[in-house]
C-alpha positions as CSV (number, residue, x, y, z in Angstrom):
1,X,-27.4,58.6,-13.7
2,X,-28.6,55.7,-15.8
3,X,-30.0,52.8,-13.9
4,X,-28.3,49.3,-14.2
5,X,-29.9,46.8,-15.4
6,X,-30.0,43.5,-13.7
7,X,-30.3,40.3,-15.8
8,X,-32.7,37.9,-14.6
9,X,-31.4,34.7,-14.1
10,X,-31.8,32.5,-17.1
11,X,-33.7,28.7,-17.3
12,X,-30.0,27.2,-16.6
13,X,-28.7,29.8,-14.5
14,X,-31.7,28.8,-11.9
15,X,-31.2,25.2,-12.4
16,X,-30.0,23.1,-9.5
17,X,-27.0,21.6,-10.2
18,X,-26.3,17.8,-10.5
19,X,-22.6,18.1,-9.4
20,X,-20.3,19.9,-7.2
21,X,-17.4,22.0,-7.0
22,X,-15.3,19.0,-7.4
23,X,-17.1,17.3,-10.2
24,X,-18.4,14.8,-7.8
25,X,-21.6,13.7,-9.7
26,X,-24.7,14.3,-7.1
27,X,-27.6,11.3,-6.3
28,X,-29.0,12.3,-3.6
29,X,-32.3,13.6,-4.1
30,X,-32.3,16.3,-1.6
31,X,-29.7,18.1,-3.0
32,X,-30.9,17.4,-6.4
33,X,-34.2,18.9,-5.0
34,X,-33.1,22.4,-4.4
35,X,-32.9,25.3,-5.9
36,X,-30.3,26.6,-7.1
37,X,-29.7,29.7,-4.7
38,X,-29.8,27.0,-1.8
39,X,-27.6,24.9,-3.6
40,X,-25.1,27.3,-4.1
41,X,-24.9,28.0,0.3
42,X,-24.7,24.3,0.9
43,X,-22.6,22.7,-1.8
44,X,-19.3,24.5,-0.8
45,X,-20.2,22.9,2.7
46,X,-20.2,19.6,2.0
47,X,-17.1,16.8,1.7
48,X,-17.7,14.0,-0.5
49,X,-16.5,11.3,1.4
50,X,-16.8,7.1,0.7
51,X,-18.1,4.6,3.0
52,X,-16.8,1.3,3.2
53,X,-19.6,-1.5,4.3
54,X,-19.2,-1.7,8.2
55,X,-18.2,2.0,8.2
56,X,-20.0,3.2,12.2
57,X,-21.0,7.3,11.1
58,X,-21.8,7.5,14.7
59,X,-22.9,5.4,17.7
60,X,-25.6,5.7,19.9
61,X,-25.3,8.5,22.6
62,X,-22.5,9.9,20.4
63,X,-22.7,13.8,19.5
64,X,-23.9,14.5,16.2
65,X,-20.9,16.5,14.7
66,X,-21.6,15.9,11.4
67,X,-24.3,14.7,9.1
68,X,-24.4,13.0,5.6
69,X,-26.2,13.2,2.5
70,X,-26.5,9.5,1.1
71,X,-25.2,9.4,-2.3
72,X,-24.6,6.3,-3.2
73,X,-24.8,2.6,-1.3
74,X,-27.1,2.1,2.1
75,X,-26.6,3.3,5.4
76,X,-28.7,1.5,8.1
77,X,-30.2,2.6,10.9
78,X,-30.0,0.5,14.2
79,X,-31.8,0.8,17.6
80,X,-28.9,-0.8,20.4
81,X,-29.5,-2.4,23.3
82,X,-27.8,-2.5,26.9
83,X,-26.9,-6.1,26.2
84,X,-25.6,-5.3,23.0
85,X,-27.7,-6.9,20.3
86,X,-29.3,-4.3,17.7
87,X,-32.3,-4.5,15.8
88,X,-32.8,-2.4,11.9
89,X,-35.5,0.4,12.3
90,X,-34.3,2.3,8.8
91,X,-32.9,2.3,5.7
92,X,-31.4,5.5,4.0
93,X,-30.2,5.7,0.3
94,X,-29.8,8.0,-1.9
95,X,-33.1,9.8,-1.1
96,X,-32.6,10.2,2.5
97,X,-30.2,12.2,5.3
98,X,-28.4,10.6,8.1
99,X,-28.4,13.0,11.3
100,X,-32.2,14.3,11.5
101,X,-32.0,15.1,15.6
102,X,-29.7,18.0,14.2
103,X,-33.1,19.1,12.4
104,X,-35.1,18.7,15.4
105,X,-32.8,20.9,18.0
106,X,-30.8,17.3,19.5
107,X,-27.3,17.1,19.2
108,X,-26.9,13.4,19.9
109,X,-27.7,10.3,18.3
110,X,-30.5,8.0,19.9
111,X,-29.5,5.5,17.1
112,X,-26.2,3.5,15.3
113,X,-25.6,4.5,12.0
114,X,-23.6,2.3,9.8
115,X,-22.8,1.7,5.6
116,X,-24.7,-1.4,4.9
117,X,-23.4,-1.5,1.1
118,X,-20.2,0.4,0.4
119,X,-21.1,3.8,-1.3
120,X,-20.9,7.7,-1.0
121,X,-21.8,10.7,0.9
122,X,-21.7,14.2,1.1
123,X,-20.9,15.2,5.0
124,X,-21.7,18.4,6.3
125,X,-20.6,19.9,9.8
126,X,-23.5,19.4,12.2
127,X,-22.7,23.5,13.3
128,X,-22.9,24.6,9.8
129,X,-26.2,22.5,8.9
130,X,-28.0,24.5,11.6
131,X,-26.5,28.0,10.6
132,X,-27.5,27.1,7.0
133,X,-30.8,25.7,7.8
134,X,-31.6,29.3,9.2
135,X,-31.2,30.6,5.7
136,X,-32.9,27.4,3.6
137,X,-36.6,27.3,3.9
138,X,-36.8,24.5,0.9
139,X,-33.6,22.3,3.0
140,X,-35.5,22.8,5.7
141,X,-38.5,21.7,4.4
142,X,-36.9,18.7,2.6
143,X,-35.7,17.6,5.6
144,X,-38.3,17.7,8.1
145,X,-40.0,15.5,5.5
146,X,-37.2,13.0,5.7
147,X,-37.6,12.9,9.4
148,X,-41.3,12.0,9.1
149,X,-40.6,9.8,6.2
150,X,-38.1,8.1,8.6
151,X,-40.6,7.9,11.2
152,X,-43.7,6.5,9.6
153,X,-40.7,3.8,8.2
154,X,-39.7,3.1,11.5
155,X,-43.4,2.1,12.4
156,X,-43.5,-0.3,9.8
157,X,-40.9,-1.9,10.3
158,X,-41.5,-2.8,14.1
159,X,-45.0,-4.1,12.8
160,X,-43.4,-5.9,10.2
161,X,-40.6,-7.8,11.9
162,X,-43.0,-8.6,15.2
163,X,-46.3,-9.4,13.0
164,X,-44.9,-11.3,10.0
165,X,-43.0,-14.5,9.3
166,X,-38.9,-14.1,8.1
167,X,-39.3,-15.0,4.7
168,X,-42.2,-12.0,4.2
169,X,-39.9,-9.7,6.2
170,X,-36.7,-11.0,4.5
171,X,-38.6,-10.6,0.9
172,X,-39.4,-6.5,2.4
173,X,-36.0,-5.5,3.3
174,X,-34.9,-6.5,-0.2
175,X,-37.0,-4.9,-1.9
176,X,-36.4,-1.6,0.5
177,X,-32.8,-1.8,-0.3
178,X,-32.6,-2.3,-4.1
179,X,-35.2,0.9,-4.5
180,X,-32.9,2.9,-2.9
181,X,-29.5,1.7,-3.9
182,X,-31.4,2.0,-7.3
183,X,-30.0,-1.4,-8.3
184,X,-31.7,-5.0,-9.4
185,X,-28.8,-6.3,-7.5
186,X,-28.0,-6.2,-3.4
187,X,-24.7,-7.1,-2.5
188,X,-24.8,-8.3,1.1
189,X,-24.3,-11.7,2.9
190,X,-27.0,-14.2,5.5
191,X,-25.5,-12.3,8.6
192,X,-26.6,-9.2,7.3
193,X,-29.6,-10.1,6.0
194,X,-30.4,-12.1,9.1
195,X,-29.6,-8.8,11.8
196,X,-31.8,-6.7,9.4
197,X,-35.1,-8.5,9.5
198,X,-34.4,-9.6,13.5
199,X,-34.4,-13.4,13.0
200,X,-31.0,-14.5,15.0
201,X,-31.5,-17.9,12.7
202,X,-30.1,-16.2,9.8
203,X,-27.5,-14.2,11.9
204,X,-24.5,-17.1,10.5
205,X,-22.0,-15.3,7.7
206,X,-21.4,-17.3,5.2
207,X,-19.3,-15.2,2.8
208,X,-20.3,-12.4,1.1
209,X,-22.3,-12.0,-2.4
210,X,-24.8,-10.7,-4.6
211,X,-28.9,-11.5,-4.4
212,X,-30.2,-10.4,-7.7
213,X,-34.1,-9.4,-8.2
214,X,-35.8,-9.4,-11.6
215,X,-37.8,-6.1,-11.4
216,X,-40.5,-8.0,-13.6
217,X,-40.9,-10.6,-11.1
218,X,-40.1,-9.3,-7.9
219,X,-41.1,-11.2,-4.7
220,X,-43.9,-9.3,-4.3
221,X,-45.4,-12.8,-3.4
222,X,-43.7,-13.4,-0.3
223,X,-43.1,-9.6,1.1
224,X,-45.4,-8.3,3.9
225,X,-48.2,-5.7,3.3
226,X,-46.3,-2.6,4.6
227,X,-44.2,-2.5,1.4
């Protein structure tokens, strides 16, 4: 009986792909960073869903049912306290994953997640993630990375915004946000600015708008040392 031959996959065939089923064009660069035979587990998985600024993925306490791939936009990251006032301790774009205590074994949110600039995702059951996980060394991998991206960034930015003066912490956060909305300009308004860099001053809305930075002369002058 002859044998069958098996073709190998080709240079293309392995390629990860840079969409999904649906056409939806992929950013984020977690998905973009695996291979193909991962890809091809996960993708069917995921819902591409948009996030309008404001939108609350989850809440503090709240259990994680689902997580999200940033795509597009910027999702912050708040810690919450018992008298209500919240205080930024990450930024995720589109190189980053909101719902890393799945990755860890938790099943609830210590943290508020919320869209900062309007944008997409690509959701994923918080059941599935963890069946799937089982059978992705390289997700895995890419993800525990992101959680000790996240940490280290969480670090820095409780030195930052207890050691340094507004304007230095004000000139970080901008810079942080247009690297990963991959943008020169940051829609946002003074409240949000203000809540993200924990100076209550700034915390006054006065309409929304754009801040545009030059990436040949960006405030580098004025930011803190941890960015």
């Amino acid at each position: 009986m002859a044998k069958k031959y098996i073709r190998p996959p080709t240079r293309s065939s392995a390629r990860a792909s840079s969409s999904d089923g649906d056409g939806n064009h992929i950013h984020n660069e977690i998905l973009l960073g695996l291979p193909r035979s991962e890809q091809e587990k996960l993708l069917p998985k995921l819902e591409f869903v948009r996030l309008r600024t404001h939108h609350v993925l989850h809440e503090p306490g709240d259990t994680l049912k689902s997580a999200y791939f940033c795509n597009t936009g910027l999702i912050s990251i708040l810690s919450v306290f018992p008298d209500g006032k919240s205080v930024e301790v990450g930024l995720v774009g589109k190189e980053g994953f909101v719902g890393l205590p799945l990755v860890a074994g938790f099943r609830t949110s210590p943290t508020r997640a919320v869209a900062q600039i309007e944008g997409t995702a690509f959701r994923v059951d918080g059941e599935t993630l963890i069946l799937i996980l089982r059978q992705s060394p390289s997700l895995e991998r890419l993800l525990q990375k992101a959680s000790q991206i996240m940490a280290m960034q969480v670090t820095q930015i409780a030195a930052c915004n207890r050691l340094h003066e507004v304007d230095e912490r004000l000139a970080r956060w901008l810079l942080m946000s247009a690297d990963r909305v991959g943008s020169n300009s940051v829609p946002l308004t003074q409240r949000i600015s203000g809540s993200n860099v924990g100076n209550s001053a700034l915390q006054r809305d006065r309409g929304g708008g754009n801040i545009t930075e030059s990436r040949n002369h960006r405030p580098h002058s004025r930011r803190c040392r941890d960015y």
